[in-house]
Residue, then its C-alpha position, 0 to 999 in steps of 0.5 A: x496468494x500474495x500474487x491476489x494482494x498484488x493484483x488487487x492493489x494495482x486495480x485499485x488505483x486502474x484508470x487513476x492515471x495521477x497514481x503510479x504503483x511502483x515495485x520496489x522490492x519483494x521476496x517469496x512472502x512479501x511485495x513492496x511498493x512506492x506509491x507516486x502521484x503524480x510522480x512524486x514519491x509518496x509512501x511505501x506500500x508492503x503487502x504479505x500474507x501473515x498467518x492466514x491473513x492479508x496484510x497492507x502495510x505503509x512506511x515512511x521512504x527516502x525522497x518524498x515530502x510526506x511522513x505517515x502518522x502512527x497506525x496500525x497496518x490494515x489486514x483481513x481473513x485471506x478469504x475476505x481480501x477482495x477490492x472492497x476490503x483492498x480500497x479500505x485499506x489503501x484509505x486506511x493508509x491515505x489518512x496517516x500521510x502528513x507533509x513533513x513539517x517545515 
C-alpha cells in the first residue's frame, strides 16, 4: 500500500525536470522525502498509511530557505488515493511554503 503512495507521488512530479524527489528515510509504514527544485532543499515529504487512510504530510528540513506555515496533512480513504487526489495534496502542501524571513 505504501509502496502505491510512492509511486504515485513520484509520477507526480514525471516529466518536471526542475523537481527532484529525494528518499531520505522510510521504515515498514512510512517513507520520507526531501523534495528539491531546482536543486535546492525545499521541504520534506512523509507519506504513511494511518488506519485506512493515505496520508501526505510536509516539514519544515535543515538546509533550506523555506519554512512551511501551519496545516493540516492531506489524507484520503486508501481507496480514493489515485493521481488526482495525489496532485491536490502535493498542492495542498505547496501553498504553506513560505521564504524564512529575513
Amino acid at each position: 500500500m505504501l509502496a502505491h503512495l510512492v509511486a504515485l507521488a513520484l509520477s507526480a512530479f514525471e516529466g518536471r525536470t526542475e523537481f527532484e524527489l529525494a528518499e531520505e528515510g522510510a521504515t515498514r509504514d512510512i517513507k520520507r522525502f526531501v523534495l528539491k527544485i531546482h536543486g535546492k532543499r525545499v521541504f520534506g515529504i512523509t507519506l504513511r498509511i494511518e488506519g485506512g487512510r493515505a496520508v501526505l504530510d510536509a516539514h519544515a528540513i535543515e538546509r533550506s530557505s523555506y519554512d512551511l506555515s501551519g496545516g493540516e496533512a492531506a489524507s484520503a480513504d486508501f481507496e480514493a488515493a489515485d493521481g488526482t487526489w495525489m496532485a491536490g495534496a502535493l498542492q495542498q502542501q505547496f501553498s504553506r511554503v513560505r521564504l524564512h524571513a529575513a
